[in-house]
C-alpha positions as CSV (number, residue, x, y, z in Angstrom):
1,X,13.6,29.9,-1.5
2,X,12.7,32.6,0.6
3,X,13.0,32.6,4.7
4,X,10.6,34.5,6.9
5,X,11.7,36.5,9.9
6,X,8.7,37.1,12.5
7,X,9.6,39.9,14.1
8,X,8.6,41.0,17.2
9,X,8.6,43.0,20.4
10,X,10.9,42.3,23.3
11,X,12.8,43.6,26.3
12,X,16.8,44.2,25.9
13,X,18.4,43.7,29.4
14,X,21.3,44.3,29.5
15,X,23.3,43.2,32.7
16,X,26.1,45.5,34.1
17,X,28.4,42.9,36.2
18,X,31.7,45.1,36.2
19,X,34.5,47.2,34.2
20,X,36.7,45.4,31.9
21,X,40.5,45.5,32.8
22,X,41.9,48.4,30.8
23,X,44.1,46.6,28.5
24,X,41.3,44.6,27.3
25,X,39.8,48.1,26.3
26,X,42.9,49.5,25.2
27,X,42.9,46.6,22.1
28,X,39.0,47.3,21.6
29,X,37.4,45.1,24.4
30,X,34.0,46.4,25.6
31,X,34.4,48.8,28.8
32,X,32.3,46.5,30.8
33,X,31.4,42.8,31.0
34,X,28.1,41.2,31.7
35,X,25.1,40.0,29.7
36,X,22.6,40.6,27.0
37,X,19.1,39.1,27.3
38,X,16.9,39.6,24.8
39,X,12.5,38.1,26.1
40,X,9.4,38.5,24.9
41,X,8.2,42.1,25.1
42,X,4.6,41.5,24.3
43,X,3.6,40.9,27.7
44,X,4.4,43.8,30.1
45,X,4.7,41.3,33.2
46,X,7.8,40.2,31.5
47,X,9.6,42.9,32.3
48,X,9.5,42.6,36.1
49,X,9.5,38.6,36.2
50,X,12.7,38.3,33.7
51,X,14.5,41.0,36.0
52,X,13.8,38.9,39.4
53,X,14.4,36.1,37.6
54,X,18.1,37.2,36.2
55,X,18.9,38.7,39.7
56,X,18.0,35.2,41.3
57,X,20.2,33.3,38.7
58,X,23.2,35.6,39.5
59,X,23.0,35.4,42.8
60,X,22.4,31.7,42.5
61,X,25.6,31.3,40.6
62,X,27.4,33.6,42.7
63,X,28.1,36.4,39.9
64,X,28.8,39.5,40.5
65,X,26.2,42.2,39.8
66,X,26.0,46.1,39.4
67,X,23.1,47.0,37.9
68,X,20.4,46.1,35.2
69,X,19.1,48.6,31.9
70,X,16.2,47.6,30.5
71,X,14.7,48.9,26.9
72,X,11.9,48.0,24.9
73,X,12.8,46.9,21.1
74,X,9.8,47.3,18.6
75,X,11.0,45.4,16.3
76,X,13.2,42.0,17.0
77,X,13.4,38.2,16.0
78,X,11.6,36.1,17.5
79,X,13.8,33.0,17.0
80,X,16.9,35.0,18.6
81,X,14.3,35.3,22.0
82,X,15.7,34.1,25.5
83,X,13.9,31.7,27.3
84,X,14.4,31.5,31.2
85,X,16.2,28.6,30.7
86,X,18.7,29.6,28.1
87,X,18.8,32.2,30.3
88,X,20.3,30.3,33.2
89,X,22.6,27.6,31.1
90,X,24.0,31.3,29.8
91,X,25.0,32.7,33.5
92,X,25.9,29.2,35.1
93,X,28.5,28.4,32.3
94,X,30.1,31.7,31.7
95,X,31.5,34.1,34.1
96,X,31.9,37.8,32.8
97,X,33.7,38.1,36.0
98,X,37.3,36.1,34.5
């Protein structure tokens, strides 16, 4: 039995909170620590309201925050999409910060 995938287009954000401690690195940690948000990227709206709303969430949750990149992804699954809330349970039970 086969499975289909609907892939679709969506918005990588991709949430700079701060730099890793170096010994984390040193044993192949990631250089910084954050979040990875991938929404829908067929409405072009989504892009500013899902960057307000990600700012408001960290702030709400008292994270710290650097800065935001955002790409567009042509091709991505749509089952693996944030919603806004997934989005928050994310941020207000883990803490890049620790």
């Amino acid at each position: 039995m086969k499975k289909t995938v609907t892939l679709v287009s969506a918005f990588h954000f991709d949430v700079f909170c701060k730099m890793n401690d170096w010994s984390d690195i040193k044993c192949g940690g990631s250089p910084t620590l954050g979040y990875d948000f991938y929404v829908d990227g067929e409405k072009s709206k989504n892009k500013e309201k899902f960057e307000k709303i990600i700012k408001n969430l960290l702030k709400k949750y008292d994270r710290h925050y650097e800065s935001i990149n955002v790409r567009k992804i042509k091709e991505f699954r749509e089952d693996h999409l944030w919603t806004a809330e997934n989005i928050e349970k994310e941020i207000k039970s883990t803490d890049p910060n620790d």
